[in-house]
Each structure stands twice: as structure tokens, then as C-alpha cells.
Backbone bond lengths (Angstrom), bond angles and torsions (degrees), N, CA, C in turn:
res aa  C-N    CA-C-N  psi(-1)  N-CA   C-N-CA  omega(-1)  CA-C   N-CA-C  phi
1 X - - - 1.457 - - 1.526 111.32 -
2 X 1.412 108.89 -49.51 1.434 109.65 -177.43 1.993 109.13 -50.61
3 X 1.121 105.40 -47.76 1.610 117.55 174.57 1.909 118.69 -53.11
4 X 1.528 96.40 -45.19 1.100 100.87 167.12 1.878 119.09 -56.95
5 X 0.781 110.00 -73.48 1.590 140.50 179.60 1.815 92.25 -6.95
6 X 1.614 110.44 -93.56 1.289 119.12 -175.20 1.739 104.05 -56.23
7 X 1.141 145.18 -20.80 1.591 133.71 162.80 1.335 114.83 -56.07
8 X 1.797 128.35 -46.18 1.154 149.54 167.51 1.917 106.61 -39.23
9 X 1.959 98.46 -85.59 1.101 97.31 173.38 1.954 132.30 -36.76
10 X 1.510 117.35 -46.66 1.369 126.97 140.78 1.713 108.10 -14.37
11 X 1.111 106.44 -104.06 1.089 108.18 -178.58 1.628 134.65 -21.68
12 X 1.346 94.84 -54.17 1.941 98.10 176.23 1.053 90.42 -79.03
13 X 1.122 161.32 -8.57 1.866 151.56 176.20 1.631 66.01 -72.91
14 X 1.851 124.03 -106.33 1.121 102.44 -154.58 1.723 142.87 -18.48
15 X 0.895 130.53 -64.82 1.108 166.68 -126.46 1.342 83.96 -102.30
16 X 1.127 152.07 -43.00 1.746 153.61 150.15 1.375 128.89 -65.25
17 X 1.033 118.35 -1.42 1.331 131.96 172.24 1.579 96.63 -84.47
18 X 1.068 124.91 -60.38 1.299 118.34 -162.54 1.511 98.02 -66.24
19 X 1.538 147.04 -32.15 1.087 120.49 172.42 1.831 123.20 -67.76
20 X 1.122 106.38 -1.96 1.525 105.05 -170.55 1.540 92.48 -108.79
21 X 1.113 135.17 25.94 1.705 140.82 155.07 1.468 123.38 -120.47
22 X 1.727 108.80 16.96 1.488 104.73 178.47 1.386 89.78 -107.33
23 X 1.457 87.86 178.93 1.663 112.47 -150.86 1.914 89.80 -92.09
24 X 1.801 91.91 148.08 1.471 95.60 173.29 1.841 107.87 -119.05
25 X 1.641 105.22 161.42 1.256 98.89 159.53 1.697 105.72 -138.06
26 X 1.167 115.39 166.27 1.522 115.88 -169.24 1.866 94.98 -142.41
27 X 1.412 99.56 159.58 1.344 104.88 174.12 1.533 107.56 -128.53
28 X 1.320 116.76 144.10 1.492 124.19 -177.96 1.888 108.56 -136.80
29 X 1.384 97.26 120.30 1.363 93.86 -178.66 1.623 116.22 -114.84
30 X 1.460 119.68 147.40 1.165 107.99 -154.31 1.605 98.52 -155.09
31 X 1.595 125.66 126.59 1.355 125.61 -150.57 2.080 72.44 -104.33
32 X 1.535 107.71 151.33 1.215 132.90 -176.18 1.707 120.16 -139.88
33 X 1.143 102.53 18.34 1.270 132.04 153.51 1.484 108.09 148.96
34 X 1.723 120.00 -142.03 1.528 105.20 -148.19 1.399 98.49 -85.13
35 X 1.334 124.10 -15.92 1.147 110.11 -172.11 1.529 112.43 -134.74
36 X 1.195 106.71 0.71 1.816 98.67 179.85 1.722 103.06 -117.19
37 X 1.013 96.31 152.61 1.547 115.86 179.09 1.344 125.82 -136.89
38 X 1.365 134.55 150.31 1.290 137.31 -152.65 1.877 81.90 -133.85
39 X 1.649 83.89 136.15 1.684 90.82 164.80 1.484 95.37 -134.37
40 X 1.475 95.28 140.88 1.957 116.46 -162.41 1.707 97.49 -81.72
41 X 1.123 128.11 123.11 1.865 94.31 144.18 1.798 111.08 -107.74
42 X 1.173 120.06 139.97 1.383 130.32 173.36 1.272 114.89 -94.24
43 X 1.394 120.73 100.77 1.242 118.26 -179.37 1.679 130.41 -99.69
44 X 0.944 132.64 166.09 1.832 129.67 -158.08 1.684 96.41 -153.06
45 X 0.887 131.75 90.40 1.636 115.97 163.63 1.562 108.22 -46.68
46 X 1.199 119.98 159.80 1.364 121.36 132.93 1.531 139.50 -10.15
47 X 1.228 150.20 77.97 1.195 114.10 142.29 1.424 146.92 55.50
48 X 1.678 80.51 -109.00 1.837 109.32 176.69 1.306 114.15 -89.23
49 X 1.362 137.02 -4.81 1.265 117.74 -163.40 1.187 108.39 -142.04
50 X 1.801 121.11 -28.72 1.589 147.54 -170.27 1.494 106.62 71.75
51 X 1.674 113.05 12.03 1.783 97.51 173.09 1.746 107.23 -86.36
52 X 1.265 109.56 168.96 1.576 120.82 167.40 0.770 121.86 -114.72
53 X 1.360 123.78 140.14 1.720 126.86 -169.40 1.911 118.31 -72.11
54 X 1.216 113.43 177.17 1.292 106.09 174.33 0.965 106.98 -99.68
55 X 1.456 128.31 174.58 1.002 133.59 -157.01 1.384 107.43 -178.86
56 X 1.517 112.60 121.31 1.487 132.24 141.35 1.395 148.40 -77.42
57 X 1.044 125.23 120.08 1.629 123.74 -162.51 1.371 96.65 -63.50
58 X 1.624 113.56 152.83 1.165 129.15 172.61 1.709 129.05 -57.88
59 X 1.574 82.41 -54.97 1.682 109.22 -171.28 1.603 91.36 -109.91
60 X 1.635 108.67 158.03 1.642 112.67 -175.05 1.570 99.05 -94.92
61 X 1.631 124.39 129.81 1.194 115.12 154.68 1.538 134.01 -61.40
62 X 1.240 133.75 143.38 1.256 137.62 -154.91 1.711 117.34 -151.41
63 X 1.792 95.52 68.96 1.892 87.86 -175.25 1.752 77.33 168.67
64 X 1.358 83.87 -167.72 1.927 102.71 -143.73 1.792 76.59 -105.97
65 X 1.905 110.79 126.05 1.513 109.74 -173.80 1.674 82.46 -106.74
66 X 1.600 101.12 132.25 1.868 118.31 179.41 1.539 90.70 -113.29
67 X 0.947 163.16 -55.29 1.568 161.92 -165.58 1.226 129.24 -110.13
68 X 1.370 136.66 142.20 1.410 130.17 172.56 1.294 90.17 -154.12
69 X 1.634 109.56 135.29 1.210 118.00 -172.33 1.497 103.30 -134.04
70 X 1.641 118.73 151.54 1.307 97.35 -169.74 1.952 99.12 -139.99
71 X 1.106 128.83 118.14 1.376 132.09 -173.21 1.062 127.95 -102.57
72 X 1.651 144.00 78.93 1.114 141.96 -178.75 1.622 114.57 -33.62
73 X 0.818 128.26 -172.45 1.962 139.42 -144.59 1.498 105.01 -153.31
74 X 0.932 135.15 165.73 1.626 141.11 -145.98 1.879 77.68 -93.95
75 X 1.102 109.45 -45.36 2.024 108.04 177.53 1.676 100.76 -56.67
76 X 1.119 152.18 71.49 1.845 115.88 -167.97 1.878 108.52 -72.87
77 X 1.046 95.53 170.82 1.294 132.49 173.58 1.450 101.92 -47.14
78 X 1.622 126.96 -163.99 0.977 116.53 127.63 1.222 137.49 -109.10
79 X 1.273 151.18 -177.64 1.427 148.96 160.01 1.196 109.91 -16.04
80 X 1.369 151.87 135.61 1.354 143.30 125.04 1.756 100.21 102.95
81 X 1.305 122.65 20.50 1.705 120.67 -154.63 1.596 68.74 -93.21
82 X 1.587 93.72 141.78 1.189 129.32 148.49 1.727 143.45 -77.81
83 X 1.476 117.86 141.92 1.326 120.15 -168.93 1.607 99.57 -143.98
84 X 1.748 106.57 126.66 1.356 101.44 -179.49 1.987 87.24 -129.24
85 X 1.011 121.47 150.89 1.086 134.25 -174.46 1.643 119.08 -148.74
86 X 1.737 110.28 85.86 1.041 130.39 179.21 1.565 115.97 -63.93
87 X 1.569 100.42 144.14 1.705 105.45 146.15 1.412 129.08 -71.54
88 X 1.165 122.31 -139.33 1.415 123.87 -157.53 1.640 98.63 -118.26
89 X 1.368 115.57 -13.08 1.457 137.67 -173.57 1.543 104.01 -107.92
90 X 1.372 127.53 -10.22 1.424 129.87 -177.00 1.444 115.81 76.79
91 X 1.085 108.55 22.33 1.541 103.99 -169.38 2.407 92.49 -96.85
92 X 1.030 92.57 153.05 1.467 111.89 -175.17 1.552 91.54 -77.12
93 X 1.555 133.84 126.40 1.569 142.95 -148.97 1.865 92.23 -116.66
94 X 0.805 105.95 -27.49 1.700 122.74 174.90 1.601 107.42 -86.58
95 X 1.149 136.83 -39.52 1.360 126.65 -149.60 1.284 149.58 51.13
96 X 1.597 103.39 48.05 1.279 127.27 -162.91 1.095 116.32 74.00
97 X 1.511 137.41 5.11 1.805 123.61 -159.25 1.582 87.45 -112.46
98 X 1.352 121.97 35.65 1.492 102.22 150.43 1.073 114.80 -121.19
99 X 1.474 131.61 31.57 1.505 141.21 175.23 1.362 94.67 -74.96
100 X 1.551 113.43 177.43 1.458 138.15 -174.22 1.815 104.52 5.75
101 X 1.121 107.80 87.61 1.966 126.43 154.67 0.975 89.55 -77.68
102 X 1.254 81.58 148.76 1.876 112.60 170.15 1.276 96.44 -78.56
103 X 1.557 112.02 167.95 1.120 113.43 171.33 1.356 120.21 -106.48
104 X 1.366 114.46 -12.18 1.456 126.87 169.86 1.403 118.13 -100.33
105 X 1.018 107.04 -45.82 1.592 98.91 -168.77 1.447 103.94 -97.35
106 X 1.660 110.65 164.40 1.538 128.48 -151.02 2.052 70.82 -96.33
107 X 1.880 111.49 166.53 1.304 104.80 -165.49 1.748 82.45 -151.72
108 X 1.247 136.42 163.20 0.997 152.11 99.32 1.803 157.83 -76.69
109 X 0.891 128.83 136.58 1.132 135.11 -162.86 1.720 116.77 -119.29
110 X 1.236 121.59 144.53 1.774 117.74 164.12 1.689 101.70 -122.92
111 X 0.861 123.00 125.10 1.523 137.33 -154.82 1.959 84.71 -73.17
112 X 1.699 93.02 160.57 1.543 106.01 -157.33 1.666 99.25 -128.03
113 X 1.632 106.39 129.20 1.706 87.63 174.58 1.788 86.02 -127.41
114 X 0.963 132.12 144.10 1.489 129.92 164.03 1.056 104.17 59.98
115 X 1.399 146.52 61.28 1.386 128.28 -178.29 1.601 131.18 60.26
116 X 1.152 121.14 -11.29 1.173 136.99 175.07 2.035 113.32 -110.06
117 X 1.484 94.54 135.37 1.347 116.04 160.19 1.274 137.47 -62.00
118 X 1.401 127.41 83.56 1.556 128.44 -160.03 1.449 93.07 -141.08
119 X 1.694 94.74 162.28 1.376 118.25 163.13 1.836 93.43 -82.07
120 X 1.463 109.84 155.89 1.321 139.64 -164.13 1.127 104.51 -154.71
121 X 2.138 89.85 118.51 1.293 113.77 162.79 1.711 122.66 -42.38
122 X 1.276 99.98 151.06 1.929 107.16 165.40 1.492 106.00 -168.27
123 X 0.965 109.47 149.46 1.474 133.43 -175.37 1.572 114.21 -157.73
124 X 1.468 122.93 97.54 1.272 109.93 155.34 2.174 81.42 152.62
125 X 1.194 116.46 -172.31 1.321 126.73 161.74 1.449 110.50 -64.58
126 X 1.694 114.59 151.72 1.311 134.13 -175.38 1.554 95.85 -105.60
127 X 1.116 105.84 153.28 1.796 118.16 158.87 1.484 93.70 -130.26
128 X 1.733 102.61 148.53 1.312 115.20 167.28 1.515 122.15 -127.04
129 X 1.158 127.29 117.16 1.507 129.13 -179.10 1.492 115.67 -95.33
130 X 1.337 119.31 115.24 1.540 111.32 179.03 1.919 102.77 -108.75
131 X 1.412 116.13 131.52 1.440 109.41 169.90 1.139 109.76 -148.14
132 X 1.493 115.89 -177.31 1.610 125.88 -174.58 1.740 105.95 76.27
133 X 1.223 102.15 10.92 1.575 100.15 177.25 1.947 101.45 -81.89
134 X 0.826 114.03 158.80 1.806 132.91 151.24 1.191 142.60 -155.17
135 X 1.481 100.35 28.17 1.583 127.15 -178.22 1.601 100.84 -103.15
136 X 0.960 127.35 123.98 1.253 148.73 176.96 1.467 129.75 -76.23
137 X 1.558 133.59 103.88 1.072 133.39 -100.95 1.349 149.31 -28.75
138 X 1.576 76.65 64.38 2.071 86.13 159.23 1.295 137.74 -63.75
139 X 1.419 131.28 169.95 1.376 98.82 -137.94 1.890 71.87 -152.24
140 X 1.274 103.89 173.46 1.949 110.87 178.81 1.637 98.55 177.86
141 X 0.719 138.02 139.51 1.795 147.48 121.81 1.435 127.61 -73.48
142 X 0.857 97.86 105.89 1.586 128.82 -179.75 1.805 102.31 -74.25
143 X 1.380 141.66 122.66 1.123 118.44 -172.72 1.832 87.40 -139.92
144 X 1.776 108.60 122.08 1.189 106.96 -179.38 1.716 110.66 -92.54
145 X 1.040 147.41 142.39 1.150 144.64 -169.82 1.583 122.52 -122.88
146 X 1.330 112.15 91.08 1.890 107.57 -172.40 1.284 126.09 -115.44
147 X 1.369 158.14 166.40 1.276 176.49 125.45 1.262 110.94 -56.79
148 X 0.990 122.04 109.91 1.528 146.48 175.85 1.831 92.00 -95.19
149 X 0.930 128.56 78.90 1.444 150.55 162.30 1.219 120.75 -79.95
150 X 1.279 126.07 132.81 1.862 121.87 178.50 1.687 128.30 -47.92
């Protein structure tokens, strides 16, 4: 037993390390006057691998999203990394225009339905998928921007 004991402990040391090297994301919401609000995402790749986890918003957004802006981190991304950011229905809330970010420069976007430039309805929780990264914890803020309008 005594032999056993410290092999055990070993082990969960291993075996916990790898959770304290995956990637995080956080959400921050923030009213910007009476009716529009910005919701943050904070993103962290991995560590070990440079992927980012998925992620569901806490609280459901509820209003017409006109901006999404997305800011790489003193770590960047890489070239061309991708960001798709679903509704609650799976539909892409951007319309494809968050493919290939830069990896340096901060970017904006006006979300796309049919070929056309509009603010876009949402109602319900967001998920955000970031990929094509392989830089190892790189880091970006994603910042969604909506109008809670009558």
C-alpha cells in the first residue's frame, strides 16, 4: 500500500495538468446606453494544442445584433482563424463574414442575411466556435454588439 499510494498520487498530478492547459472562454455583458448592449467573449486557446473550446452563452441575447468586432491579444491567433457564432436555431448570426481574421489587426463586421448588410434578429443563447487556430494560447475578444429595440 505504502508503494501504491505515491504512484496513485503521481498519476492524478498527471492526469490534472492537462485540465489546467485547455482553452477558456468567458462572457461579459455591458449596457452602452439605454438600449444597446455589447456582449464580450474572452477567448484563451489552449495551451497544448491552440484549439478553443465551445461555448454557450450564459444569459439569452434578445435584440437586433448591428456589430461584431473581433480583437486579437498580444498572443495572436493565426492568419485566416475562423469564428462562427450561432443562434439557438444554428443558423450562422454573422453570415459567414467571420471567416479568415486577421491575426493582427482588431476587424469589424455588419452581419449578412442574403447578400445584404443588416442588423439581425436573435433571441435565445449564442454559441461561439473559434477554429483553424494553431498558435498556442492565443487569445482574441470577440465583442457582439445589439439593440434591444421595441
Amino acid at each position: 500500500m505504502r508503494k501504491l499510494l505515491p504512484a496513485l498520487l503521481f498519476a492524478c498530478l498527471l492526469m490534472s495538468t492537462g485540465a489546467w492547459a485547455a482553452g477558456t472562454i468567458t462572457e461579459t455583458w455591458t449596457a452602452i446606453g439605454d438600449r444597446d448592449y455589447v456582449l464580450k467573449f474572452t477567448c484563451t486557446a489552449d495551451a497544448a494544442d491552440g484549439s478553443f473550446p465551445f461555448y454557450q452563452t450564459v444569459k439569452a441575447v434578445d435584440g437586433w445584433v448591428y456589430l461584431i468586432t473581433t480583437d486579437p491579444g498580444s498572443t495572436a491567433p493565426t492568419d485566416d482563424y475562423d469564428i462562427i457564432i450561432k443562434d439557438s436555431e444554428g443558423v450562422d448570426i454573422s453570415g459567414g463574414m467571420l471567416a479568415n481574421r486577421d491575426e493582427s489587426n482588431s476587424e469589424q463586421i455588419i452581419p449578412k442575411i442574403n447578400n445584404n448588410y443588416v442588423s439581425r434578429r436573435v433571441y435565445g443563447p449564442l454559441t461561439i466556435e473559434i477554429t483553424n487556430n494553431s498558435v498556442n494560447s492565443a487569445s482574441v475578444v470577440v465583442s457582439v454588439y445589439f439593440n434591444r429595440g421595441p
